[in-house]
C-alpha positions as MATLAB code, in Angstrom:
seq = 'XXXXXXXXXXXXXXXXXXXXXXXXXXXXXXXXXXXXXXXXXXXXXXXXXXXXXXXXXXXXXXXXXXXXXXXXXXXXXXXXXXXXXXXXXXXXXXXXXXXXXXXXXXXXXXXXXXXXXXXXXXXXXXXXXXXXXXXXXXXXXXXXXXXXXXXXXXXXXXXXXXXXXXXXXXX';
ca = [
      69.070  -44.328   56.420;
      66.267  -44.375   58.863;
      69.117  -43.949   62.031;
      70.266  -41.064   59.665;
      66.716  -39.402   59.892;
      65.907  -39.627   63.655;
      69.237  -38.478   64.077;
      68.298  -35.375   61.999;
      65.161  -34.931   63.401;
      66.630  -35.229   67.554;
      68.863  -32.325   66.348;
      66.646  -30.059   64.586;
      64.446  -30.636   68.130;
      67.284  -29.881   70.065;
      67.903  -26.756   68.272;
      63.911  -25.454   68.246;
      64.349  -25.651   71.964;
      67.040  -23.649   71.601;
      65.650  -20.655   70.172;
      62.542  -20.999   71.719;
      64.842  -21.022   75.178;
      66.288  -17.554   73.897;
      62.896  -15.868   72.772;
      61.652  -16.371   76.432;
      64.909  -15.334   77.919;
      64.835  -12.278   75.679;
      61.236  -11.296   76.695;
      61.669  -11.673   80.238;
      64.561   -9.514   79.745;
      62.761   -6.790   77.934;
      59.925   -6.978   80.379;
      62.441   -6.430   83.131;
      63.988   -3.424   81.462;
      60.511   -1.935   80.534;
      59.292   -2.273   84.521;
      62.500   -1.119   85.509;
      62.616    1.832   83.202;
      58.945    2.693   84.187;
      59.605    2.911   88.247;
      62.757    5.259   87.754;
      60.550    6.896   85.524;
      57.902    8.030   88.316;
      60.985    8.724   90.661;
      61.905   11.368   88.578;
      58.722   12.729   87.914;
      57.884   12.667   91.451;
      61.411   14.289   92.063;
      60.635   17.163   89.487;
      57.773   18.029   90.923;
      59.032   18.294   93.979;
      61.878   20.787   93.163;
      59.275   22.768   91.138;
      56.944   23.453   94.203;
      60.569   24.132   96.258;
      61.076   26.617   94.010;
      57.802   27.970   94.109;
      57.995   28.535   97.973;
      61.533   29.798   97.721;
      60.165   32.673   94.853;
      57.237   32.980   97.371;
      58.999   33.741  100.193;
      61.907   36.427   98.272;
      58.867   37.771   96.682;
      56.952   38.534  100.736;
      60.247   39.832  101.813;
      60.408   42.270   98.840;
      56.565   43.178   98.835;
      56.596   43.818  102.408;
      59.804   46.171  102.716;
      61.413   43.345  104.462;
      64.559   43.908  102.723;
      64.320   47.754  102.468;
      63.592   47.910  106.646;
      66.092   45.386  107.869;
      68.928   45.462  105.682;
      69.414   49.132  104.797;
      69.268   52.293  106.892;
      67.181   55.018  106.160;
      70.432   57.125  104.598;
      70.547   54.014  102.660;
      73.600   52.055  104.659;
      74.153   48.946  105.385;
      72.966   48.413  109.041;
      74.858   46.418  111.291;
      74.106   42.874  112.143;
      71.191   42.549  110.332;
      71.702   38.850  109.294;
      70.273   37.660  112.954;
      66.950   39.927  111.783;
      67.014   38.272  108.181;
      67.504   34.990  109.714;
      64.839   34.862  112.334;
      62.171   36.425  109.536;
      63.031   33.683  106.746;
      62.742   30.718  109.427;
      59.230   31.774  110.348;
      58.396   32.074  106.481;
      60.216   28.621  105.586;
      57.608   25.724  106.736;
      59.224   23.588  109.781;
      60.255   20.456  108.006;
      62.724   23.077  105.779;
      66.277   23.628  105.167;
      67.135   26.522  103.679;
      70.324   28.488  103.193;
      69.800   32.469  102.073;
      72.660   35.050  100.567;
      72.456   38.813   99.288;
      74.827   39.882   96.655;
      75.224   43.689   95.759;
      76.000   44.199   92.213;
      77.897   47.846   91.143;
      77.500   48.602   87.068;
      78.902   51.024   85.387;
      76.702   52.693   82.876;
      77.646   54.625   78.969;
      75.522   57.046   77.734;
      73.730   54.877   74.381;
      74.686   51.822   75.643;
      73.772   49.294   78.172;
      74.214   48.490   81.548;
      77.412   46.411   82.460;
      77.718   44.682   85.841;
      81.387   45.190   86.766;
      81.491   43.030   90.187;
      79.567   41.076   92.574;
      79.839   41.320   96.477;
      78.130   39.100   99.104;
      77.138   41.481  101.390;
      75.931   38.785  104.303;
      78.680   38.352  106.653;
      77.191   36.043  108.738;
      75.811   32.677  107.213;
      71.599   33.196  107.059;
      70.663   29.327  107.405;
      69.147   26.873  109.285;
      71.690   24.341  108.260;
      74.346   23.301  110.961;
      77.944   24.208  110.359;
      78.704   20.034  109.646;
      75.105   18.994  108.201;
      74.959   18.826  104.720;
      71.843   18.101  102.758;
      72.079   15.762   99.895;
      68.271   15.342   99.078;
      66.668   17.416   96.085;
      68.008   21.524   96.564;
      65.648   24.503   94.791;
      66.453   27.437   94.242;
      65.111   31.018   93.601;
      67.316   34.172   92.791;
      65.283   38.004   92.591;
      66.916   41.130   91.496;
      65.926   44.117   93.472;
      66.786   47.659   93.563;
      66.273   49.946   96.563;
      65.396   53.339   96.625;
      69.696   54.316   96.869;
      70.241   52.485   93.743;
      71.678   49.771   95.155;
      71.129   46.472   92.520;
      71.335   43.306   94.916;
      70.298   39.604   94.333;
      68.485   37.849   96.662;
      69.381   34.137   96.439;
      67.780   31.229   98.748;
      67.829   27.640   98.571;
      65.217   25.588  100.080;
      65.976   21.535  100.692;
      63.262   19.260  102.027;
      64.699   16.328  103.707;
];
């Protein structure tokens, strides 16, 4: 009886060890997953609010190129044409506006609508009207780190309805 009862007692030990084994296992676990989940964490809030102050310079700058009739002077004539080659104009403006440690890649879209009397204002086709590519970016580089971007909609004094679109990337 007595061999019975030590017998009993070495496996009841055996199997407090046991769970006591798992309950620290499980709480180094969680611990792990709780630093782990609090590092990506302030990653991604550092990453938001990085792409939110990209995308305040890239409104910034489309908003100085509209204020000061950048847009009106070097893309469009006086008659209200397109003038030629005015990319290389466009190109060397947004590169002094973009701070030096910048990507940035910029397009202009022209939009023609149709409009009914009574009703409202239907876009019926969208045309890049930048021929030539208005970026700092080499032809081969591509930028994988965080991309911003800002779009305006501006009408000249012709009517024209064109979207101003740049991206800014910060390597």
């Amino acid at each position: 009886m007595e061999v019975w009862r030590v017998l009993k007692l070495s496996l009841n030990n055996r199997g407090q060890a046991k769970v006591i084994e798992a309950t620290i296992a499980s709480l180094i676990v969680i611990g792990a997953v709780a630093v782990g989940s609090a590092m990506v964490k302030d990653i991604s809030i550092l990453s938001l609010k990085q792409k939110e102050n990209n995308e305040r310079l890239a409104y910034d700058i489309l908003t100085t190129l509209i204020r000061g009739n950048v847009v009106e002077d070097i893309i469009f004539q006086p008659n209200g044409n397109l003038r030629n080659s005015w990319e290389e104009q466009m190109n060397v403006i947004i590169s002094s506006l973009v701070p030096p440690n910048f990507f940035y890649n910029f397009s202009v879209y022209n939009y023609t609508y149709s409009v009914t009397p009574g009703e409202v204002l239907s876009i019926t086709r969208e045309v890049q009207l930048n021929k030539v590519k208005i970026s700092n970016i080499g032809g081969s580089s591509s930028v994988t780190n965080i991309v911003s971007s800002a779009d305006v909609i501006y009408t000249n004094r012709k009517l024209w309805v064109i979207e101003l679109h740049l991206e800014v990337y910060q390597p």
